[in-house]
C-alpha positions in Angstrom: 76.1 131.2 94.7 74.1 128.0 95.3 72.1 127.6 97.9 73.3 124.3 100.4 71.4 122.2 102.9 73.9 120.7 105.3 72.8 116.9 106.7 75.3 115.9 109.3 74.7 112.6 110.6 76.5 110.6 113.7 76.4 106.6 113.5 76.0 105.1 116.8 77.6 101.7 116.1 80.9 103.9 114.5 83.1 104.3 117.0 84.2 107.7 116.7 85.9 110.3 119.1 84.6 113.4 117.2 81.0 114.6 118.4 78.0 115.3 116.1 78.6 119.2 117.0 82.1 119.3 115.4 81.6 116.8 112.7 79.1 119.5 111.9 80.8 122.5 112.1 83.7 121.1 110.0 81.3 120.4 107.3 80.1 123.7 107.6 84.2 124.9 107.3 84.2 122.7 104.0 81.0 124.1 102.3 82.6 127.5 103.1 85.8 127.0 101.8 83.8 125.9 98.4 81.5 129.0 97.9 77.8 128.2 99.0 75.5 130.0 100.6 74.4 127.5 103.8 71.0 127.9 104.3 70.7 125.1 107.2 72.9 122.4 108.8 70.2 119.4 110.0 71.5 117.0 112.0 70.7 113.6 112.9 71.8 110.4 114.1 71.1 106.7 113.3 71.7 103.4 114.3 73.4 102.6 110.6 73.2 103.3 107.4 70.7 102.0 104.9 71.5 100.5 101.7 69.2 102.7 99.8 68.7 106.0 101.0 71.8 106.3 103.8 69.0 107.9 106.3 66.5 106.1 105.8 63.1 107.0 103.2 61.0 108.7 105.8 63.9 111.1 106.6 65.0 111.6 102.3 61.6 112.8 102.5 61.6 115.1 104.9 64.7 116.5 103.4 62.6 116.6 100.1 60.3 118.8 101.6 62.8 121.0 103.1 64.7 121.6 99.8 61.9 123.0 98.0 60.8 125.2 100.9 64.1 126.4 100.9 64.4 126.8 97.0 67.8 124.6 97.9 70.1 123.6 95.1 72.8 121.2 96.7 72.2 119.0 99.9 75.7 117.8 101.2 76.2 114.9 103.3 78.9 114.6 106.2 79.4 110.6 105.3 80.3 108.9 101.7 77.4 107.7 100.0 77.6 105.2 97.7 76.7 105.0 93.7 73.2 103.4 94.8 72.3 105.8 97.6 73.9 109.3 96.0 71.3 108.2 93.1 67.9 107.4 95.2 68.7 110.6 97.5 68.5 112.6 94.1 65.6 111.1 92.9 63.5 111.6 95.9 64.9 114.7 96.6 65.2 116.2 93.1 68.1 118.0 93.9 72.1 118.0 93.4 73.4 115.2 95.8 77.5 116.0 97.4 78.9 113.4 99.7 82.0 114.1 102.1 84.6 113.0 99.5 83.2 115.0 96.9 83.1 118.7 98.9 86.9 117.9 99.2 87.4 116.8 96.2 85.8 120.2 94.6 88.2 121.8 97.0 91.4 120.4 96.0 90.3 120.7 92.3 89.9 124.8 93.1 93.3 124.9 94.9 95.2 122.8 92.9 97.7 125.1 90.5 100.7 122.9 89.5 100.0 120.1 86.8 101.2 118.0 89.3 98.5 118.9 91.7 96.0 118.9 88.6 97.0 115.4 87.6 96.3 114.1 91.1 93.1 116.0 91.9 91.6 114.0 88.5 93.1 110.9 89.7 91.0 110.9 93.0 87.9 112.4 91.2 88.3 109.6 88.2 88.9 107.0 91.4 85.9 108.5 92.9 83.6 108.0 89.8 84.5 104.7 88.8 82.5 102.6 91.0 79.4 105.1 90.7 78.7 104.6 86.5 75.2 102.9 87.4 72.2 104.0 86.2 71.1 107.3 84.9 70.8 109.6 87.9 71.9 113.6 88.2 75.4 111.9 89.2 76.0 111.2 85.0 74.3 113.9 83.9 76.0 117.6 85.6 77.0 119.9 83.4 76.5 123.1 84.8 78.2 124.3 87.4 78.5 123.9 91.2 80.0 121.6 93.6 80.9 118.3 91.9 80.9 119.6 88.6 84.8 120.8 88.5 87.3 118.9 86.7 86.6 115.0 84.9 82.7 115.3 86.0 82.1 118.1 83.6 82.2 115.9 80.2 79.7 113.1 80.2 82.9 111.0 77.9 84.9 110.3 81.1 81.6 108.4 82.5 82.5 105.6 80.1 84.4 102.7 82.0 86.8 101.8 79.1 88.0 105.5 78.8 88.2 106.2 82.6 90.3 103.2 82.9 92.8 104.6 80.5 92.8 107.7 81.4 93.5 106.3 85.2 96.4 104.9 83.3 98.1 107.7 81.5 97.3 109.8 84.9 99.2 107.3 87.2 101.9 106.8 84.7 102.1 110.7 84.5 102.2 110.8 88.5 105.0 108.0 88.3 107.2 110.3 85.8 106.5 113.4 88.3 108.1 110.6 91.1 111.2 109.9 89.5 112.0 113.8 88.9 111.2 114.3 92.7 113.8 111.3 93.8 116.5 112.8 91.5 116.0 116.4 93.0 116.1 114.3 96.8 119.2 112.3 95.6 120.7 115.7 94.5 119.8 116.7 97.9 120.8 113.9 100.0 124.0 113.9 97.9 124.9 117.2 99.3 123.5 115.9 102.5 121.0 119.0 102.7 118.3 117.7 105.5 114.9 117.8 104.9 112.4 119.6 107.5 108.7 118.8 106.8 105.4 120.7 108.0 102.2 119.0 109.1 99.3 118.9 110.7 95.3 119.5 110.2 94.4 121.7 107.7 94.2 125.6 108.5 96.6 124.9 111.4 98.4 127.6 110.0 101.5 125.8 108.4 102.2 128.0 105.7 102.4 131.2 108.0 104.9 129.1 109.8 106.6 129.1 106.5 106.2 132.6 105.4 107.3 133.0 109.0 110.5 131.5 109.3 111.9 131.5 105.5 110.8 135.4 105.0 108.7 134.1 102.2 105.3 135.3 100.6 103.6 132.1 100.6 99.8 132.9 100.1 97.7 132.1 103.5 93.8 132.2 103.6 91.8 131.4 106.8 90.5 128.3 104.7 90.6 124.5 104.8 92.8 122.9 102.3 94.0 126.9 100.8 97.9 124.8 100.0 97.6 122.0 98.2 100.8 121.9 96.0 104.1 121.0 97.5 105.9 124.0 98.5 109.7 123.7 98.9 112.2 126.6 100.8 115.4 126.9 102.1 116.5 128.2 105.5 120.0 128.5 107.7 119.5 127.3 110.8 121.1 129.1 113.4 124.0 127.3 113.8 124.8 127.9 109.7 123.2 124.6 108.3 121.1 124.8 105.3 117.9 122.9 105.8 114.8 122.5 102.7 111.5 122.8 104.7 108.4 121.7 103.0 104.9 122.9 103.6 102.1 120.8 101.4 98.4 119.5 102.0 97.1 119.7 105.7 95.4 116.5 107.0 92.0 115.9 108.0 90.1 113.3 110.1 88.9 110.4 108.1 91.0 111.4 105.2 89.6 108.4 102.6 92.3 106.1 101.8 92.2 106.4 98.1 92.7 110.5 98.7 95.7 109.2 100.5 96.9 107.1 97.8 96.4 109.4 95.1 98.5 112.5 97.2 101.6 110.0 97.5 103.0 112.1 95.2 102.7 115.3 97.1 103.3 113.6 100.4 106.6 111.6 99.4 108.2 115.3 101.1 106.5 114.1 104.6 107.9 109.9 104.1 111.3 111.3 103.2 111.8 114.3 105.4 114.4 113.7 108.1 112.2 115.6 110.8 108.2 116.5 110.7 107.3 119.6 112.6 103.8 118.7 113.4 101.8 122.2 113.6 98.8 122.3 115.8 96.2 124.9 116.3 96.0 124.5 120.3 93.7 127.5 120.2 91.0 124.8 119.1 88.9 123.3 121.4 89.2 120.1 119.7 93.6 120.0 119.5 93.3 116.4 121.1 91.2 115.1 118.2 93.4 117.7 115.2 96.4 115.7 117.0 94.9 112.5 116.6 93.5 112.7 113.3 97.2 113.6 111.7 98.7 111.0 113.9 96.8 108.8 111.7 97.4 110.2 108.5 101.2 109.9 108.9 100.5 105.8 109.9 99.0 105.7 107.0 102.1 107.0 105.1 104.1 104.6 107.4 105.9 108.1 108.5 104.4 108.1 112.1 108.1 106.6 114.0 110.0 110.1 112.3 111.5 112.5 114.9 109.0 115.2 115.1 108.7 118.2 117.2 105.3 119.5 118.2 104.7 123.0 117.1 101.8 124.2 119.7 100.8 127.2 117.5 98.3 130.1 117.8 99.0 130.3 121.4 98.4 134.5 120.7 94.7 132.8 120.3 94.5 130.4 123.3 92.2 132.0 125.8 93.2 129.3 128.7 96.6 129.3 129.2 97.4 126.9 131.7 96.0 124.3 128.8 99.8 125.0 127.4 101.2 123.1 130.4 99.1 120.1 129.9 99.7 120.1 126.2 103.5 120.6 126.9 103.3 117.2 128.7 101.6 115.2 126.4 102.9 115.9 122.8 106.4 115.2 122.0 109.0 117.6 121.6 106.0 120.5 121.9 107.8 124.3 121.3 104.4 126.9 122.1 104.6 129.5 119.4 102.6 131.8 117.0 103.1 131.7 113.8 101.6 134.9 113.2 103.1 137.2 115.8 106.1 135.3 115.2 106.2 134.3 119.1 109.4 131.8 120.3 110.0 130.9 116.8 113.7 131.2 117.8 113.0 128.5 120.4 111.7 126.3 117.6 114.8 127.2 115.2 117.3 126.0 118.5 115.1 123.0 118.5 115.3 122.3 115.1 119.0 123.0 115.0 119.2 120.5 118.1 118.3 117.8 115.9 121.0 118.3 113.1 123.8 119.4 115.4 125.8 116.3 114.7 125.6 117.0 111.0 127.8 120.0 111.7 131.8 120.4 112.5 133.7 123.4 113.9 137.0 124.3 111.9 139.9 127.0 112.4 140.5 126.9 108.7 143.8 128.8 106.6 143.0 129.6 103.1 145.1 131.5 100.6 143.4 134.9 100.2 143.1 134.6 96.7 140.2 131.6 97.2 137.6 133.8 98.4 135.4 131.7 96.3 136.4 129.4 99.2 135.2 132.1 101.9 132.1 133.0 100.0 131.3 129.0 99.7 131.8 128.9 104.0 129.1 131.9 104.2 127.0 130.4 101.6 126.6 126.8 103.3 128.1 127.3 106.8 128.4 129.6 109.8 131.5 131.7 109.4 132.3 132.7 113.2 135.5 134.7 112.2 137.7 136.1 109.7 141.1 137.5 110.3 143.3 139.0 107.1 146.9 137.9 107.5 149.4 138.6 104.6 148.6 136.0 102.4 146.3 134.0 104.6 142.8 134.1 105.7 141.9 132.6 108.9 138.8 131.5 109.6 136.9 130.1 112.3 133.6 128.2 111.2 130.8 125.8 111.5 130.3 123.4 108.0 128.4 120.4 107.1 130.9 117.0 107.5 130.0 116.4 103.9 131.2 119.8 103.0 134.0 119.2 105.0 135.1 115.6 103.6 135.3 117.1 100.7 137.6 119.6 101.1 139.7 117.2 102.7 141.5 116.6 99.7 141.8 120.5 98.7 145.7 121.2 99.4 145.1 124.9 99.8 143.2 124.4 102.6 145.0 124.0 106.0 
C-alpha cells in the first residue's frame, strides 16, 4: 500500500463556497477510495497559484522534507497542476506527484468494467496527458504501480503526440459507435413510449441502494466515492401498472473538470434523455447545501438542469437533526425524505413518481374473446389489470394501459 501525503490548499482570490475543512476531507474520501495509506493531510492556503511550483518553492521544500521523514511515496494535491508545475514539484520533491484529476481518474479506471466505461476512462486519461508531454520528469517515466499508473500511463508509447492523437481518434470514434446503439435502444424505447426515470446526485449519495431498493435488484453498493461507474439500466411497474426504465450511473462531484464531463457524454446521455431525474441527496451530510449545488451544476453543464426532477432527501435513518428535514422540504423541489437503506417512504416516492406519468396512462373496461389470453397476459405484462371476470366466451376486464398500448389495439376487432 503506498504511503500518501495529502496537500490541500484553498485559493483566496477563487471564489468558492466549499471550506478548506471539507475540500480536505473529500480528498481524504478520494485517496481512500484508491487504496493508500494517508500518512498526513497538510493544509494551506495562498493568495494564487504560482506558475512553477503551484505553492510556491519555500513550501515544495518543506513538503520535500516532510516526504523523506515520512518515507512518503505519493504526495496528492487537492487542485490540477499543470505539465510545468506536476514536473518541478517532483523534482524538488523526489517523489510521485497526483493532482485532483488524476486521483479520479485512477478511480474510474478501477471501477470501470464495461468496454464502454473502459473506452471512456482512456479517453479522459489520454485527454489528461496530452498537454503534459514536456520534458523528462517522473510524469513520462511510471511504470510501476500506484496511483497514476493505471491504464494508457503504464506504456511510455502512448507519451508520443502523433500516437495519442490517433488513438484519441479511434477512442472517440469507438465512443460515437457505442452512441448510435444507445439511441437505437432509446428509439426502441420511446417507440413503445416506455419513460425513462434517471438517478443523480453526488457520489456515495447512495443512488444504487435506491436502485437495489426499488427494482429488487443486486446492484453492488460500497461506502465509496465513484463505486458505479457504468450505466446501469432496470425496469420497474409503477404503482399504477406503468413500466418505467430507471437508470443509475456515475455520481457527480464538485468541480467535476469539463473534459471529465465531456468524455462521460456517453454514459450520461441516460441523465439528457430521461423524462424525469430523481436527484438523490445524502441530507445526513453536513454539507447537503453544497452536494445540492455541486450536481445542480453538473446537470447545467449537460444542459439537463430545466428536467422535472423530484428531490430524493435520502439517509434521513442517518440525520441526527430532524427538524433540518422541514427546511430542506422547503427549499429543494419536489423533495420526498426517504432511506434508501431501510427502505423508508419509498412508496411515497413511487406515488410521486407515478404522479408524473399519470397522463401517460388510460383506464379501460375491455371484452376479449377468452381464447386471447396472450391478450390478458400482455394487460399484466405492461399494464395494471384491476379485474377479471370469466363470462362464457368473454373475458372482462377492467384495467389501466399505456395510450400507446392502447392506440394500438384500437384497430384489434376482437377487442371491445
Amino acid at each position: 500500500m503506498e504511503r500518501a501525503l495529502l496537500v490541500t490548499i484553498k485559493i483566496r482570490s477563487e471564489r468558492e463556497v466549499w471550506h478548506l475543512e471539507e475540500v480536505a476531507s473529500e480528498l481524504e474520501e478520494l485517496a481512500i477510495t484508491c487504496g493508500v495509506e494517508i500518512v498526513d493531510n497538510i493544509t494551506s492556503m495562498c493568495d494564487r497559484p504560482t506558475p512553477n511550483y503551484f505553492i510556491g518553492k519555500g513550501k515544495t521544500e518543506e513538503l520535500a522534507v516532510i516526504a523523506q521523514e515520512e518515507n512518503i511515496d505519493v504526495v496528492i494535491f487537492s487542485h490540477d497542476l499543470s505539465g510545468v508545475q506536476q514536473r518541478n514539484l517532483e523534482e524538488v520533491i523526489g517523489k510521485k506527484i497526483i493532482d485532483r484529476t488524476q486521483l479520479i481518474l485512477h478511480i474510474f479506471a478501477k471501477h470501470a468494467h464495461t468496454p464502454e466505461g473502459k473506452l471512456q476512462v482512456e479517453l479522459a486519461q489520454l485527454q489528461y496527458l496530452m498537454p503534459r508531454l514536456i520534458g523528462k520528469g517522473l510524469i513520462l517515466s511510471r511504470t510501476g504501480g500506484g496511483i497514476g499508473t493505471s491504464g494508457p500511463g503504464e506504456t511510455r508509447l502512448e507519451t508520443d503526440r502523433r500516437r495519442i492523437r490517433e488513438k484519441l481518434d479511434k477512442l472517440r470514434a469507438d465512443l460515437k459507435q457505442v452512441t448510435v446503439r444507445r439511441e437505437t435502444s432509446r428509439k426502441r424505447r420511446k417507440d413503445n413510449a416506455i419513460p425513462s426515470v434517471a438517478l443523480v446526485g453526488y457520489t456515495n449519495a447512495g443512488k444504487s441502494t435506491l436502485l437495489n431498493a426499488l427494482t429488487q435488484s443486486n446492484q453492488v453498493v460500497s461506502n465509496g466515492l465513484f463505486t458505479t461507474l457504468d450505466p446501469v439500466y432496470k425496469s420497474l411497474q409503477l404503482p399504477g401498472g406503468e413500466n418505467i426504465i430507471i437508470s443509475d450511473t456515475v455520481g457527480f462531484l464538485h468541480n467535476l473538470p469539463h473534459h471529465l464531463v465531456e468524455a462521460f457524454k456517453a454514459t450520461l446521455e441516460g441523465v439528457m434523455e430521461a423524462d424525469l431525474l430523481i436527484h438523490v441527496l445524502d441530507v445526513s451530510s453536513p454539507h447537503a447545501y453544497e452536494l445540492h449545488k455541486a450536481v445542480i451544476d453538473v446537470l447545467k453543464e449537460l444542459k439537463a438542469e430545466s428536467k422535472p426532477m423530484i428531490t430524493a432527501l435520502n439517509k434521513i435513518d442517518l440525520l441526527e437533526n430532524k427538524e433540518l428535514l422541514n427546511r430542506y422540504k422547503k427549499d429543494f423541489i419536489n423533495p420526498v425524505a426517504i432511506s434508501a437503506k431501510s427502505h423508508e417512504n419509498l412508496d411515497i416516492l413511487l406515488k410521486n413518481i407515478q404522479e408524473n406519468f399519470a397522463d401517460r396512462m388510460v383506464d379501460l373496461k375491455l371484452e376479449l374473446p377468452a381464447k386471447r389470453m396472450d391478450l390478458l397476459n400482455l394487460f399484466y405484462r405492461e399494464g395494471k389489470v384491476k379485474e377479471v371476470k370469466y363470462i362464457q366466451d368473454k373475458i372482462k376486464i377492467q384495467v389501466s394501459l399505456p395510450k400507446i398500448l392502447y392506440n394500438k389495439l384500437l384497430s384489434n376487432k376482437e377487442i371491445q
